[in-house]
N, C-alpha and C positions, 0 to 999 in steps of 0.2 A: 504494500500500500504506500501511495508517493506521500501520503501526506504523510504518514507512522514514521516512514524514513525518515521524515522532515525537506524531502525534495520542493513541495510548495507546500502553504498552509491554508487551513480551513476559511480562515476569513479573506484569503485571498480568492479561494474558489466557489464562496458567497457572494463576494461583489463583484465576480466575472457571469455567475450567475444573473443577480440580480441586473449587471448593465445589460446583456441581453433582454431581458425580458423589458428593458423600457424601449431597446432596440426595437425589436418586433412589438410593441405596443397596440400597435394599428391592425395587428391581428387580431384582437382581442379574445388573448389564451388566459388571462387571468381576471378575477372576479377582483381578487385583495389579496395584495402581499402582505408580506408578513416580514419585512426586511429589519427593525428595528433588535425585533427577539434573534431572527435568523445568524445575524451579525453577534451577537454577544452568546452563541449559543454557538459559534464558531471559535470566538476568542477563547473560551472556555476548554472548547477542544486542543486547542493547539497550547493553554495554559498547560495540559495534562501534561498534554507531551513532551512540555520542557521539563517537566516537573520527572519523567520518566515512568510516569500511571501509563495502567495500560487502556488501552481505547478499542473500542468498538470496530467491527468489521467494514461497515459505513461509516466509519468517522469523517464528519468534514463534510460529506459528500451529499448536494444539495439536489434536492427533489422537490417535484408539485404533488400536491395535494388535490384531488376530486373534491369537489366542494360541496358533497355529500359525507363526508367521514368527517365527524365530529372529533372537535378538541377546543381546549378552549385556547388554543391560539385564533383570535380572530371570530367573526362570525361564521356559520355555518347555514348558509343557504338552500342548497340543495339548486341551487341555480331558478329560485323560487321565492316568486312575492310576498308568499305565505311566511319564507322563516327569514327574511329579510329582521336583521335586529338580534335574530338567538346569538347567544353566545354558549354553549355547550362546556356544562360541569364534568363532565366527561370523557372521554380519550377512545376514539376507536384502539380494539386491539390489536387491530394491523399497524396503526399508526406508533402505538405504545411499545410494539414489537422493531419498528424501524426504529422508532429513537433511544432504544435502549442500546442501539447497534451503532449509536451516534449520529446518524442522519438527519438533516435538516432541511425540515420544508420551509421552502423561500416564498410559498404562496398556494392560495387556491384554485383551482381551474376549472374556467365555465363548462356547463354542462348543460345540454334540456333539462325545465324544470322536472325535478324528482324523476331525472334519469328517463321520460316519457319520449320518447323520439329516436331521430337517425340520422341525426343533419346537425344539430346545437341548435338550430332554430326553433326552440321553443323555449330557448331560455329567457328568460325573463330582461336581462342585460344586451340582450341583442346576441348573433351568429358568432361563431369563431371562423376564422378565415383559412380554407386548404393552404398548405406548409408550400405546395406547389405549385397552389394556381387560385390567385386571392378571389378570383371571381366563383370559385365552387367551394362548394362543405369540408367540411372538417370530416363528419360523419358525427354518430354520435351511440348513445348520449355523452360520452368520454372525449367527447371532439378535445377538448380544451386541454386534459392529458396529452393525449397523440400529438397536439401540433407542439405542445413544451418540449416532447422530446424530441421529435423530427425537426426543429427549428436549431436543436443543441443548446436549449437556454438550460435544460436539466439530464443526467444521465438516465434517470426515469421517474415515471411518477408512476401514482394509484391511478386505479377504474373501478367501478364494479361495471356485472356483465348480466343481463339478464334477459337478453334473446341475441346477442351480439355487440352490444356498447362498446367493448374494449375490442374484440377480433373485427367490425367493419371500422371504426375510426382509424388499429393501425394501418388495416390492407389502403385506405383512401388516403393515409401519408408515409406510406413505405417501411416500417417499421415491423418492431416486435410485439405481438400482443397477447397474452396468457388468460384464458379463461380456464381455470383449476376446475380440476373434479368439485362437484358438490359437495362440500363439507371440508374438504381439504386445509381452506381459511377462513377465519371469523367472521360473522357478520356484523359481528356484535358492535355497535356504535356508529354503523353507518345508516342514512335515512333510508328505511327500508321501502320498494318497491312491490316485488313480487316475491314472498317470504320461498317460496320452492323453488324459485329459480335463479333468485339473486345468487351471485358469485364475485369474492371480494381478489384482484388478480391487479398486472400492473403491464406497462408500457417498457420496453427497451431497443436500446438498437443493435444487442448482440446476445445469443442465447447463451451466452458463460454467465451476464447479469440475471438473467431470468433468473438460471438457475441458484444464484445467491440469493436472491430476495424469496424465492421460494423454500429454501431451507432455511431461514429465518423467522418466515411468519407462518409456515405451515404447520399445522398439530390442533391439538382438543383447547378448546376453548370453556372451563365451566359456565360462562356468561352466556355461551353458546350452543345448546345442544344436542344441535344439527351437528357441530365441527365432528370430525373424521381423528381418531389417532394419528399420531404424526408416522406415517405413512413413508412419506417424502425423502427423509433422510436414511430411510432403512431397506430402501427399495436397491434392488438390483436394476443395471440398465439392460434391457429387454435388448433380445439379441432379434433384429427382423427381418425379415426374409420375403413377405410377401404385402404391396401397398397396395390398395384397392380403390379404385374409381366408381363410383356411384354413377353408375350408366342417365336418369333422372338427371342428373346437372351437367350432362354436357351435350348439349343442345341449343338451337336459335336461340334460345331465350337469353341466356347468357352471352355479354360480350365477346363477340370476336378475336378479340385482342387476350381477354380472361381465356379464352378456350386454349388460345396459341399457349400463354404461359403455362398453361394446365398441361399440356403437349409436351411442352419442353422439359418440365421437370420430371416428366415420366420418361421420357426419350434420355435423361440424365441419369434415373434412379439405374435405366437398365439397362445405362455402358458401365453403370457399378457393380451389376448382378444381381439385383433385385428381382423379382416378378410382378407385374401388374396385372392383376386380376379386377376383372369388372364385374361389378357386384347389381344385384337389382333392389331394392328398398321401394316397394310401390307403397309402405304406408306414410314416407314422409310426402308426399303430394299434400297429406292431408294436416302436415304439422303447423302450419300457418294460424289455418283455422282453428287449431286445437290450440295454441297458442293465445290467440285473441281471444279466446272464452276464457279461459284460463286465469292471465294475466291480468285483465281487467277486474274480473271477481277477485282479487288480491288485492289489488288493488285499490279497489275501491275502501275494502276491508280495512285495509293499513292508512288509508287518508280519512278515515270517517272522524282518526282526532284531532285534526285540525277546523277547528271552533271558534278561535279567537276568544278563548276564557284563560286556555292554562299557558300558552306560551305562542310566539310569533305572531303575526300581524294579525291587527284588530281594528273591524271595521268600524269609521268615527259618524256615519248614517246611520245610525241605528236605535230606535225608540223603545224595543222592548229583545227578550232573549230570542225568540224567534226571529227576527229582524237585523239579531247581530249574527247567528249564525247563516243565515241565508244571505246579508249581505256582506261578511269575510269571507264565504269561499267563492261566492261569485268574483268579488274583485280581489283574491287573492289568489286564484285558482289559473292560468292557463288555460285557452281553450282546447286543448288535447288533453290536460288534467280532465276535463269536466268531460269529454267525448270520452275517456276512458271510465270514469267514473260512473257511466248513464249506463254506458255497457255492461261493467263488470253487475251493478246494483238490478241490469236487466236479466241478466243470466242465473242468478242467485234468486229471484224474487220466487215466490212458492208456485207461481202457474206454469215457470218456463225452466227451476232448478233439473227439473227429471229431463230435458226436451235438450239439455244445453251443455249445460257445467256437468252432470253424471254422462252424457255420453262422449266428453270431451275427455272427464277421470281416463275414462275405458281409452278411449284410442290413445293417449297417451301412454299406458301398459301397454299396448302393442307398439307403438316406437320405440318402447325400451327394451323388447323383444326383439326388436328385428333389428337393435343395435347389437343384440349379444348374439345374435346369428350372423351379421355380420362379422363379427370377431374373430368366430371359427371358422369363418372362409379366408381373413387376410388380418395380418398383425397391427397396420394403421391404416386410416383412409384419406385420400387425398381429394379435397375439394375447393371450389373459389370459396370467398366468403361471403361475396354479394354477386348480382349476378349480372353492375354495371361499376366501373369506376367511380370517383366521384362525381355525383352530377351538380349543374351551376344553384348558384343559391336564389331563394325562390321559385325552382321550377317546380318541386314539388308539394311545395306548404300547402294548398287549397287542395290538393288529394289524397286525402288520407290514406285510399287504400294503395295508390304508385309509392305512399313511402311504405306502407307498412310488405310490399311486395321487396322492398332491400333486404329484408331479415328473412327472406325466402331460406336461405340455405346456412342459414345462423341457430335457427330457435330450434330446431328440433334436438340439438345440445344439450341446452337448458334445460329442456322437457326430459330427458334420459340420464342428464346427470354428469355427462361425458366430458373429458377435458378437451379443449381444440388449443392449440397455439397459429394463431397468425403469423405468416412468414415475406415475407417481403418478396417479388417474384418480378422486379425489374419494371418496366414504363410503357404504357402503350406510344402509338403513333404519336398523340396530343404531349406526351411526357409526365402525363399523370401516374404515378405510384398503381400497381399492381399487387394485390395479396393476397394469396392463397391459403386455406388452415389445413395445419394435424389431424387428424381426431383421433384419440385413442380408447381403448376399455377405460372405464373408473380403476383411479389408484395409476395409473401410467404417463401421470405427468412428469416425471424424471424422464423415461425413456423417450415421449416425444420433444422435450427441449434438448435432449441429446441425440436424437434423427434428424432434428430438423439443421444441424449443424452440416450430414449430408448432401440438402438442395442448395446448398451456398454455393457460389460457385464461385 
């Protein structure tokens, strides 16, 4: 580590950080820094140092923050009107787990509010701007992670993932992006969205970091019940032999340019000696749908506490209790908040719960079926992440369903549990970043951030 050596130090690699991030400003990757703590929380590290204490594995080494993981550095928004003002007694455990390791977050990073989206465009603060081409998306809901790290203001920051946030943001700015097995890392402290599919996971631009950051925050969580044993660091790295093509995503529908790279890396695996086998998966046609029921009924569930009695914004039009709660979530809500809200609260209601959300339960066991069938035909599977590059900002915002069709070949993840890592897979014609994901069984996120070293070329 250059700083332990004393090669440079901590406070000088906060304020190369920090001058970055006012550099790229005009991207708008950050919500609120955090530079005041960031700097004496570097001084401090490099005090260690001289002093001969020993220091953390991240010492120095400055990172963004999702601006849904709670701490009480600064407020925690959620990229949302609603917690505009909290300031969080609290510490996500991912976070708690990085700063124990010395790591400092220099800032927050925009996001759709409460992670609803695929663009950054429904955050409350306005779009974050592609790392490649300021006129298209970031992606999302992570956009503002990805373009820190793609930009080089940070070596990585946090995501959560929970139908693709963090695997479509990096493929749309060239980068690394880890969506961990289900349970793998803690929830615990970041704003929750969809409690069964949320996945707490991070940004990088080389899989030797991944794999550091994930043997630091991976393991049992008591705060968290869901967490997984720490798995991670105990694992062997899977010896593979056979990558699999999901026959379903390579077709018109997907970019041309995606198909090519999708080409090429198979065309690479098998001057290696790998095998590619093409697999068939006819029940993810259906995981979209299953997805939208799904998600939104969680949704709804997990925002029904935002009231404006116990904490973040509170409507100042308001005559009686019903009046404050009808008019704080109206004007503090997003209108994709409230479109997913109508949905989830329709699909739960008692005349359409059997009609909807139970038969959405069901087909979901069968994608997590015909994941593990999958398995036994080929060791990992290779697919795009989205099934268009980034597209320009505002083309999609008044369609709900052209954005919710990005996550076409992301959620069915989420829904089974599986880990995928995003891999960077070169530039189309236009020059826009290309990215392809992993996907591995549950528990095999070691071995895909050590395969994915493989299609590097």
């Amino acid at each position: 580590m250059r700083i332990a050596s004393k090669e440079v130090s901590a406070v000088s690699l906060v304020k190369e950080a920090l001058r970055k991030a006012h550099e790229f400003e005009d991207y708008h990757v950050f919500i609120s820094m955090n530079e005041e703590a960031a700097l004496a929380q570097a001084a401090e590290i490099d005090a260690k140092i001289a002093r001969g204490e020993k220091v953390g594995r991240l010492a120095g080494v400055p990172f963004a923050l999702k601006d849904n993981y709670l701490s009480p550095d600064g407020e925690t928004t959620a990229g949302a009107h609603m917690l505009q003002g909290l300031t969080s007694p609290i510490t996500a455990t991912v976070v708690e787990k990085l700063k124990a390791e010395g790591a400092i977050a220099i800032g927050r990073t925009n996001m759709d509010a409460f992670a609803h989206g695929s663009s950054t465009e429904n955050s409350y603060f306005g779009p974050t701007l592609n790392s490649a081409d300021r006129e298209r998306v970031a992606g999302g809901s992570s956009g503002g992670s990805a373009v820190a790290v793609a930009l080089g203001i940070v070596e990585f920051a946090t995501g959560s993932d929970t139908g693709g946030s963090i695997r479509q943001p990096a493929s749309f700015n060239g980068i690394y992006g880890l969506k961990p097995t289900y349970g793998a890392t803690s929830r615990y402290g970041v704003v929750a969205m969809a409690s069964s599919t949320d996945c707490m996971g991070f940004f990088t631009k080389t899989p030797e970091d991944m794999d550091l950051l994930m043997s630091i925050t991976a393991g049992q969580d008591p705060k968290d019940l869901t967490t997984l044993p720490d798995y991670y660091n105990s694992s062997e790295v899977k010896k593979v032999k056979r990558v699999g093509i999901i026959k379903d995503f390579d077709n018109e529908v997907v970019d041309a340019d995606i198909r090519k790279a999708l080409k090429e890396k198979c065309e690479l695996l098998e001057s290696k000696g790998y095998e590619i086998v093409k697999i068939e998966m006819p029940t993810l046609k259906y995981a979209l749908a299953v997805y939208y029921i799904i998600q939104p009924a969680e949704v709804a569930s997990n925002l029904s506490r935002y009231d404006g009695v116990r904490y973040g914004f509170r409507s100042k039009d308001s005559k009686d209790l019903d009046g404050l709660y009808e008019n704080t979530r109206d004007e503090g809500f997003m209108p994709e908040n409230k479109r997913r809200i109508m949905i989830g609260n329709f699909v739960l209601s008692s005349g359409f719960y059997d009609a909807y959300f139970l038969k959405a339960a069901k087909a979901r066991t069968l994608i997590i079926k015909e994941y593990e069938k999958a398995f036994s035909e080929c060791d990992f599977i290779l697919t795009p992440v989205s099934p268009n590059p980034a597209f320009r900002l505002g083309e999609k915002v008044d369609d709900p369903v052209a954005m919710y069709l990005e996550d076409l070949m992301s959620v069915s993840l989420n829904l089974a549990g599986v880990p995928g890592l995003a891999i960077p897979a070169g530039k189309n014609a236009a020059g826009l970043p290309i990215g392809l994901q992993l996907v591995g069984p549950r528990r095999s996120d070691k071995s895909l951030i050590e395969f994915s070293k493989e299609l590097a070329k």
